[in-house]
N, CA, C and O atoms as a GROMACS GRO file, in nm:
protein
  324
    1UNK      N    1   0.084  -0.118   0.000
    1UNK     CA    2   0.000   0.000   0.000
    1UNK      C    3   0.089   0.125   0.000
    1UNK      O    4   0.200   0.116   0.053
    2UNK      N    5   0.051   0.233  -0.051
    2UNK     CA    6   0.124   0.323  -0.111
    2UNK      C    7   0.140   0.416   0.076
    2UNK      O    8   0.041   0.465   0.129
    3UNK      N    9   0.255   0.418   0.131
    3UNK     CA   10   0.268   0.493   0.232
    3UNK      C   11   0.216   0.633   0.263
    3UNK      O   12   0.203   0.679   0.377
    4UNK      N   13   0.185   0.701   0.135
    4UNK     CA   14   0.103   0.813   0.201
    4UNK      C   15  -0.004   0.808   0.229
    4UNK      O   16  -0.042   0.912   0.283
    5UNK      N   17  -0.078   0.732   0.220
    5UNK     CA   18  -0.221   0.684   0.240
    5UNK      C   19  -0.198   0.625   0.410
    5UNK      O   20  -0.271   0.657   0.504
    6UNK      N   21  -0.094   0.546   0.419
    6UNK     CA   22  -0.132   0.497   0.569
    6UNK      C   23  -0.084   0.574   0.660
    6UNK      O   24  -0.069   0.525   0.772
    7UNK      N   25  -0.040   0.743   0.633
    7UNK     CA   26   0.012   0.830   0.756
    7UNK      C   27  -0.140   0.866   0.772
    7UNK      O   28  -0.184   0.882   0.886
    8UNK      N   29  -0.194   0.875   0.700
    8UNK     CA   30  -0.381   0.936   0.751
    8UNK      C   31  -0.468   0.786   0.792
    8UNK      O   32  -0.519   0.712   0.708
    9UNK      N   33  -0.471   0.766   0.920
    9UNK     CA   34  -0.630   0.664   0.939
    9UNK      C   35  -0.714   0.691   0.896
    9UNK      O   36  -0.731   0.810   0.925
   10UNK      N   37  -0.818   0.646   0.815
   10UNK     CA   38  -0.927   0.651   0.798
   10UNK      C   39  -1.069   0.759   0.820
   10UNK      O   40  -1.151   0.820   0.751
   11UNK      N   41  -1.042   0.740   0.939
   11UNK     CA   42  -1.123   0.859   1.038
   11UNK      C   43  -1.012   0.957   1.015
   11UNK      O   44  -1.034   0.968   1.136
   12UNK      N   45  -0.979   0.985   1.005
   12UNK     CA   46  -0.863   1.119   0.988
   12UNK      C   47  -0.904   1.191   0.835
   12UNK      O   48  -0.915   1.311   0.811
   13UNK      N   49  -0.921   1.083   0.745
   13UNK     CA   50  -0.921   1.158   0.612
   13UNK      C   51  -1.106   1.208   0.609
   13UNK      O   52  -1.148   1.319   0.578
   14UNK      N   53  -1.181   1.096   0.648
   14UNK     CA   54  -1.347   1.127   0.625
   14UNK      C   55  -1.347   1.235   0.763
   14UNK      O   56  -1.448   1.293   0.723
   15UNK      N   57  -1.318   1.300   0.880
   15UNK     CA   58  -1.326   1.434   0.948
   15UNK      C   59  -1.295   1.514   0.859
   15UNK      O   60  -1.368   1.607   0.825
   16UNK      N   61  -1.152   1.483   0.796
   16UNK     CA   62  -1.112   1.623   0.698
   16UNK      C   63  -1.190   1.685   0.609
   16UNK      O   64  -1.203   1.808   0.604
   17UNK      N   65  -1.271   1.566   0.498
   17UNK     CA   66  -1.330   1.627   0.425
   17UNK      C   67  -1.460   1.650   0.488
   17UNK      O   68  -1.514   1.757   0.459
   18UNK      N   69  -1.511   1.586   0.556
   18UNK     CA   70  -1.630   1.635   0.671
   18UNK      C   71  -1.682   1.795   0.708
   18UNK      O   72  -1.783   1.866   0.707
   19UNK      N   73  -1.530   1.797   0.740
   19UNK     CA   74  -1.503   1.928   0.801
   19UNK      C   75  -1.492   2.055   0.724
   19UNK      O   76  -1.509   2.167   0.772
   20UNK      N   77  -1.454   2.019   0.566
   20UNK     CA   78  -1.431   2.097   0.498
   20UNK      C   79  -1.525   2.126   0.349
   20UNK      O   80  -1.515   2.211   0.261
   21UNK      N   81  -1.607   2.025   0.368
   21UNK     CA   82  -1.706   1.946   0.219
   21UNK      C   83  -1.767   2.101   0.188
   21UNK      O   84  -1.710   2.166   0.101
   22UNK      N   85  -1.858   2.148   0.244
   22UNK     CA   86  -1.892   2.316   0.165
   22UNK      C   87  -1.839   2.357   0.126
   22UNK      O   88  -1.860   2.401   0.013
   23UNK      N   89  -1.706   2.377   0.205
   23UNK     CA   90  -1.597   2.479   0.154
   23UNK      C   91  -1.570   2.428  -0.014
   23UNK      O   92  -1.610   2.489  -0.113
   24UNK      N   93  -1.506   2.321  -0.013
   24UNK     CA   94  -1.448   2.246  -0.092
   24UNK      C   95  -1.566   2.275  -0.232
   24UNK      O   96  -1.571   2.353  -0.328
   25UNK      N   97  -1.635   2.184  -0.187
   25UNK     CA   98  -1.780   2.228  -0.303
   25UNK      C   99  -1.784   2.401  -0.382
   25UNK      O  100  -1.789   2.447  -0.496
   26UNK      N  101  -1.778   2.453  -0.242
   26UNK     CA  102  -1.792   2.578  -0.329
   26UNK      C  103  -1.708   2.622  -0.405
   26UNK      O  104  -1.755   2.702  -0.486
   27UNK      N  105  -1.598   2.603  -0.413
   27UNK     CA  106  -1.465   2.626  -0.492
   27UNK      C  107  -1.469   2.529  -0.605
   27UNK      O  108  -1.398   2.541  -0.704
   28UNK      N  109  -1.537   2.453  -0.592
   28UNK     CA  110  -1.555   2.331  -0.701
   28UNK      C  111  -1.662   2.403  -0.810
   28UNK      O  112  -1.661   2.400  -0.933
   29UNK      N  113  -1.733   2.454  -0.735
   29UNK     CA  114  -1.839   2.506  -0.802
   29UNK      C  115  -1.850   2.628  -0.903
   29UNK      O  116  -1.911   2.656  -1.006
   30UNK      N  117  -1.727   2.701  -0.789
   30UNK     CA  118  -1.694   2.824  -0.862
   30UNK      C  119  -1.592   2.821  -0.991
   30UNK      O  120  -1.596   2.899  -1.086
   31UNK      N  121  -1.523   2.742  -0.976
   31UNK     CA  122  -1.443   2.679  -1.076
   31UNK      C  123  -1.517   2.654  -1.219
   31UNK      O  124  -1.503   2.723  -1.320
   32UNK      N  125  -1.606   2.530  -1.203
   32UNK     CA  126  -1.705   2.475  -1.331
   32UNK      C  127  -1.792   2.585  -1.337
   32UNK      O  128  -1.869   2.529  -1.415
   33UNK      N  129  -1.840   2.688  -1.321
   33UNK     CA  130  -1.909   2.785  -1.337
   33UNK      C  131  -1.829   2.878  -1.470
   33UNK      O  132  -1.896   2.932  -1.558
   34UNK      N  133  -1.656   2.885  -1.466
   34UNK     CA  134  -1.621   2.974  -1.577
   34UNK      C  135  -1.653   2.889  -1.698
   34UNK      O  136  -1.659   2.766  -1.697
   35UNK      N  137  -1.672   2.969  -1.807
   35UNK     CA  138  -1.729   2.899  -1.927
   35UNK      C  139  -1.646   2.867  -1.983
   35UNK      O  140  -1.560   2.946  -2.021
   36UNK      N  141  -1.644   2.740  -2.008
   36UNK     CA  142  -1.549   2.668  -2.152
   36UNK      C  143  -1.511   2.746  -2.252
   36UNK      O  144  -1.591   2.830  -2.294
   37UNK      N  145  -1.385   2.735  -2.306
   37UNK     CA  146  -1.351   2.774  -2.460
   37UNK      C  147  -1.313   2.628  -2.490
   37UNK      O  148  -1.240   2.544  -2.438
   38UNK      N  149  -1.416   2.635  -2.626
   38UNK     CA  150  -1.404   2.524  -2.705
   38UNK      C  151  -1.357   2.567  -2.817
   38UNK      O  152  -1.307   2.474  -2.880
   39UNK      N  153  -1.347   2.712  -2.892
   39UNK     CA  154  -1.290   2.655  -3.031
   39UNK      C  155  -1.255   2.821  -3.022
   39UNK      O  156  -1.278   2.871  -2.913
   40UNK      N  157  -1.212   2.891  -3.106
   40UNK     CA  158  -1.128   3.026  -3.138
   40UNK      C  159  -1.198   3.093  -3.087
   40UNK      O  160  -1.140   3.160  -3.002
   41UNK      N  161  -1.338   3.119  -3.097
   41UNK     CA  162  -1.403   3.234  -3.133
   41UNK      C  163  -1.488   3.267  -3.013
   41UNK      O  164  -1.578   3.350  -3.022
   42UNK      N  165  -1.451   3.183  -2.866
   42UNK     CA  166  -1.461   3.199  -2.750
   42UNK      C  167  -1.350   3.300  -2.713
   42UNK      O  168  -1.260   3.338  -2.788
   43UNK      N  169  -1.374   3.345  -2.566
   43UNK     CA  170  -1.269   3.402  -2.529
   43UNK      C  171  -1.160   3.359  -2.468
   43UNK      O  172  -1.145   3.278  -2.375
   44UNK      N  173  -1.098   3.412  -2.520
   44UNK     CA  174  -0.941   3.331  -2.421
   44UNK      C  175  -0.936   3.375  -2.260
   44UNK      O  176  -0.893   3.309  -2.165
   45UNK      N  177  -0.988   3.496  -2.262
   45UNK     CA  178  -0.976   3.544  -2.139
   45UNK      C  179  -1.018   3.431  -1.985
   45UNK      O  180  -0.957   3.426  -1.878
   46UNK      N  181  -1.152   3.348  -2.034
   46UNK     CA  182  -1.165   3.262  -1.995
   46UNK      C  183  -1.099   3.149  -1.936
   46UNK      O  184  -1.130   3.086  -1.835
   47UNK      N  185  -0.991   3.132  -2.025
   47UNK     CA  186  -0.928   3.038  -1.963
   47UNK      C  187  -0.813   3.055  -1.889
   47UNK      O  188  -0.759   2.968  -1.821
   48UNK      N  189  -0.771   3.190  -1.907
   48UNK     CA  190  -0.664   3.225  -1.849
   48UNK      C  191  -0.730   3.293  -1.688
   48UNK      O  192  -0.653   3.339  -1.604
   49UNK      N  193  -0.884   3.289  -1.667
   49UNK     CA  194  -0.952   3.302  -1.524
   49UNK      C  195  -0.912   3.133  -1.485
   49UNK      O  196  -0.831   3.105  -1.397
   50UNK      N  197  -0.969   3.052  -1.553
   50UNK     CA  198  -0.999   2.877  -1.490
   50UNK      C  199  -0.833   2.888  -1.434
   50UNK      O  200  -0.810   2.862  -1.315
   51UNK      N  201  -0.729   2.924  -1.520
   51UNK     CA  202  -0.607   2.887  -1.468
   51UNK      C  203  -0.551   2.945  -1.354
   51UNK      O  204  -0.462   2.894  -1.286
   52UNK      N  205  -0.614   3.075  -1.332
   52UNK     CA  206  -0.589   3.115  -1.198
   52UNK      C  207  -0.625   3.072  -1.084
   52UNK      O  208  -0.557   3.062  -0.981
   53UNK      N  209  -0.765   3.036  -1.109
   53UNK     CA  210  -0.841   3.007  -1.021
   53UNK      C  211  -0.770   2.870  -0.988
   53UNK      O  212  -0.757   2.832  -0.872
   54UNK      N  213  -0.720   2.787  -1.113
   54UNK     CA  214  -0.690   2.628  -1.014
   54UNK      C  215  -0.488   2.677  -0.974
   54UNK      O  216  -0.407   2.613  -0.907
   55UNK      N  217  -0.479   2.740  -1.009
   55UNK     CA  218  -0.369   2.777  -0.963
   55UNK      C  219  -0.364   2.840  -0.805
   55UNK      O  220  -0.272   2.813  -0.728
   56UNK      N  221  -0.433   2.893  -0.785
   56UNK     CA  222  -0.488   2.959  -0.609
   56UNK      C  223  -0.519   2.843  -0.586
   56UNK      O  224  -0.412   2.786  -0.563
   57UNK      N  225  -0.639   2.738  -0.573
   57UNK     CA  226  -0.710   2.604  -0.528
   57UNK      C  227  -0.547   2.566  -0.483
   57UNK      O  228  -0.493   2.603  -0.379
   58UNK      N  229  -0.498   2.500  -0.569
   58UNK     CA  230  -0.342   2.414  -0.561
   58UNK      C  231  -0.278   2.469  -0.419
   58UNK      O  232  -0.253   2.405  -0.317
   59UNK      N  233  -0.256   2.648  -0.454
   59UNK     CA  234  -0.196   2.654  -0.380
   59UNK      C  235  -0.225   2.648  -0.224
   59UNK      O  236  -0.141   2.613  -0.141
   60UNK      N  237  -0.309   2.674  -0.205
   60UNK     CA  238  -0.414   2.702  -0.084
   60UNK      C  239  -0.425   2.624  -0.021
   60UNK      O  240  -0.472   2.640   0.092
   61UNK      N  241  -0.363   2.442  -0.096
   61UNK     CA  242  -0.374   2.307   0.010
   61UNK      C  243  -0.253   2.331   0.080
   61UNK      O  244  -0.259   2.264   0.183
   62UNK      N  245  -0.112   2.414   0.073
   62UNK     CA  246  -0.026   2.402   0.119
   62UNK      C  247   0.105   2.298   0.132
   62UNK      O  248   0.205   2.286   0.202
   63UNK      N  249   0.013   2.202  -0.029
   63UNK     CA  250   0.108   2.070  -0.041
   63UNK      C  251   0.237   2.134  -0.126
   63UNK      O  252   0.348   2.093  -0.092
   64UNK      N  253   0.233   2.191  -0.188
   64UNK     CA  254   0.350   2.226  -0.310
   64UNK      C  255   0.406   2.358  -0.252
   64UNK      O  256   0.326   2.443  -0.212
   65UNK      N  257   0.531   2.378  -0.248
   65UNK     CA  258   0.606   2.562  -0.242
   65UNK      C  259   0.641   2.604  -0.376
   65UNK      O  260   0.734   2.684  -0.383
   66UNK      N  261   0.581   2.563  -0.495
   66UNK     CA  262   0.606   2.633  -0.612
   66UNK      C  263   0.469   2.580  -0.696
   66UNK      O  264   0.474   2.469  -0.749
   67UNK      N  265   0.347   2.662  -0.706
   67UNK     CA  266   0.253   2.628  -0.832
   67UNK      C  267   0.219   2.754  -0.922
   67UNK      O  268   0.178   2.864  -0.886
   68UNK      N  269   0.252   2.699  -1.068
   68UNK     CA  270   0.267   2.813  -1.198
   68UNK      C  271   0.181   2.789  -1.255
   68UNK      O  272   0.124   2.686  -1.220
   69UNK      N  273   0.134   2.851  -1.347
   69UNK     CA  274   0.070   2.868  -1.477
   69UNK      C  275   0.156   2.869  -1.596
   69UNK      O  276   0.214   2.972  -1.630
   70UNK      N  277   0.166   2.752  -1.663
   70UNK     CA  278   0.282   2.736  -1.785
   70UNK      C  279   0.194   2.747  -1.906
   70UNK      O  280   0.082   2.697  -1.917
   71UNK      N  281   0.247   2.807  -1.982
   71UNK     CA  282   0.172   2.792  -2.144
   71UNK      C  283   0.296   2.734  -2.226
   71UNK      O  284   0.413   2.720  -2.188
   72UNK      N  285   0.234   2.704  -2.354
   72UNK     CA  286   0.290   2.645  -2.466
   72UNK      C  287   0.251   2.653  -2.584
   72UNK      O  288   0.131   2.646  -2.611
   73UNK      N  289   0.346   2.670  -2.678
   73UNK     CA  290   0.305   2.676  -2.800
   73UNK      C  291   0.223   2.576  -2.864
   73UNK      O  292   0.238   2.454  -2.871
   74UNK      N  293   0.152   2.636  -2.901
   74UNK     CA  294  -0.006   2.508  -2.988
   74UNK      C  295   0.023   2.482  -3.141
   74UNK      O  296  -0.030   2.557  -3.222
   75UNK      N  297   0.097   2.389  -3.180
   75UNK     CA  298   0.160   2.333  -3.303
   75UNK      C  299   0.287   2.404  -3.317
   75UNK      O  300   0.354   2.445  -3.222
   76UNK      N  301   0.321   2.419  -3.464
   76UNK     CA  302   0.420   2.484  -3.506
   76UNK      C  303   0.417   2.654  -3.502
   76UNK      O  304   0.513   2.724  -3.535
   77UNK      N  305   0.316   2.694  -3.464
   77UNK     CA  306   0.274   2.823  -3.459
   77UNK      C  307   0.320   2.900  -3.315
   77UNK      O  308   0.359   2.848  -3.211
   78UNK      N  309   0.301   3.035  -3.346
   78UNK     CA  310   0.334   3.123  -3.221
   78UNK      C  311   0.224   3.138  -3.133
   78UNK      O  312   0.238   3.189  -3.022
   79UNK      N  313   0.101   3.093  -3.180
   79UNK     CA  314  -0.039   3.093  -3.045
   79UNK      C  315   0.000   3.006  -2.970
   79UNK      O  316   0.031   2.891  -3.000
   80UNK      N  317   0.003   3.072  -2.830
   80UNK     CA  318   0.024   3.029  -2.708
   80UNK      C  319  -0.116   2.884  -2.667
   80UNK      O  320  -0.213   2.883  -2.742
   81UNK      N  321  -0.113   2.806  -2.581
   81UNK     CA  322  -0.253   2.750  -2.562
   81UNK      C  323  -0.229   2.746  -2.428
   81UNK      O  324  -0.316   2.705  -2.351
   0.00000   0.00000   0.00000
Protein backbone atom coordinates (compact mmCIF):
# COMPACT_ATOMS: atom_id res chain seq x y z
CA UNK A 1 0.00 0.00 0.00
CA UNK A 2 1.24 3.23 -1.11
CA UNK A 3 2.68 4.93 2.32
CA UNK A 4 1.03 8.13 2.01
CA UNK A 5 -2.21 6.84 2.40
CA UNK A 6 -1.32 4.97 5.69
CA UNK A 7 0.12 8.30 7.56
CA UNK A 8 -3.81 9.36 7.51
CA UNK A 9 -6.30 6.64 9.39
CA UNK A 10 -9.27 6.51 7.98
CA UNK A 11 -11.23 8.59 10.38
CA UNK A 12 -8.63 11.19 9.88
CA UNK A 13 -9.21 11.58 6.12
CA UNK A 14 -13.47 11.27 6.25
CA UNK A 15 -13.26 14.34 9.48
CA UNK A 16 -11.12 16.23 6.98
CA UNK A 17 -13.30 16.27 4.25
CA UNK A 18 -16.30 16.35 6.71
CA UNK A 19 -15.03 19.28 8.01
CA UNK A 20 -14.31 20.97 4.98
CA UNK A 21 -17.06 19.46 2.19
CA UNK A 22 -18.92 23.16 1.65
CA UNK A 23 -15.97 24.79 1.54
CA UNK A 24 -14.48 22.46 -0.92
CA UNK A 25 -17.80 22.28 -3.03
CA UNK A 26 -17.92 25.78 -3.29
CA UNK A 27 -14.65 26.26 -4.91
CA UNK A 28 -15.55 23.31 -7.01
CA UNK A 29 -18.39 25.06 -8.02
CA UNK A 30 -16.94 28.24 -8.62
CA UNK A 31 -14.43 26.79 -10.76
CA UNK A 32 -17.04 24.75 -13.31
CA UNK A 33 -19.09 27.85 -13.37
CA UNK A 34 -16.21 29.74 -15.77
CA UNK A 35 -17.29 28.99 -19.27
CA UNK A 36 -15.49 26.68 -21.52
CA UNK A 37 -13.51 27.73 -24.60
CA UNK A 38 -14.04 25.24 -27.05
CA UNK A 39 -12.90 26.55 -30.31
CA UNK A 40 -11.28 30.26 -31.38
CA UNK A 41 -14.03 32.35 -31.33
CA UNK A 42 -14.61 31.99 -27.50
CA UNK A 43 -12.69 34.02 -25.29
CA UNK A 44 -9.41 33.31 -24.21
CA UNK A 45 -9.76 35.44 -21.39
CA UNK A 46 -11.65 32.62 -19.95
CA UNK A 47 -9.28 30.38 -19.63
CA UNK A 48 -6.64 32.25 -18.49
CA UNK A 49 -9.52 33.02 -15.24
CA UNK A 50 -9.99 28.77 -14.90
CA UNK A 51 -6.07 28.87 -14.68
CA UNK A 52 -5.90 31.15 -11.98
CA UNK A 53 -8.41 30.07 -10.21
CA UNK A 54 -6.90 26.28 -10.15
CA UNK A 55 -3.69 27.77 -9.63
CA UNK A 56 -4.88 29.59 -6.09
CA UNK A 57 -7.10 26.04 -5.28
CA UNK A 58 -3.42 24.14 -5.61
CA UNK A 59 -1.96 26.54 -3.80
CA UNK A 60 -4.14 27.01 -0.84
CA UNK A 61 -3.74 23.07 0.10
CA UNK A 62 -0.26 24.02 1.18
CA UNK A 63 1.08 20.70 -0.41
CA UNK A 64 3.50 22.27 -3.10
CA UNK A 65 6.06 25.62 -2.42
CA UNK A 66 6.06 26.33 -6.12
CA UNK A 67 2.53 26.28 -8.32
CA UNK A 68 2.68 28.13 -11.98
CA UNK A 69 0.70 28.68 -14.77
CA UNK A 70 2.82 27.36 -17.85
CA UNK A 71 1.72 27.92 -21.44
CA UNK A 72 2.90 26.45 -24.66
CA UNK A 73 3.05 26.76 -28.00
CA UNK A 74 -0.05 25.08 -29.89
CA UNK A 75 1.60 23.33 -33.03
CA UNK A 76 4.20 24.84 -35.06
CA UNK A 77 2.74 28.23 -34.59
CA UNK A 78 3.34 31.23 -32.21
CA UNK A 79 -0.39 30.93 -30.45
CA UNK A 80 0.24 30.29 -27.08
CA UNK A 81 -2.53 27.50 -25.62
Amino acid sequence: MDSRVDAFPDDSIDSYLQSCASGLLGELSALVAIPSVSWPSFDAQRVHESAAMTRQLIQDTGLFSDVAIVRASMGAGEELG
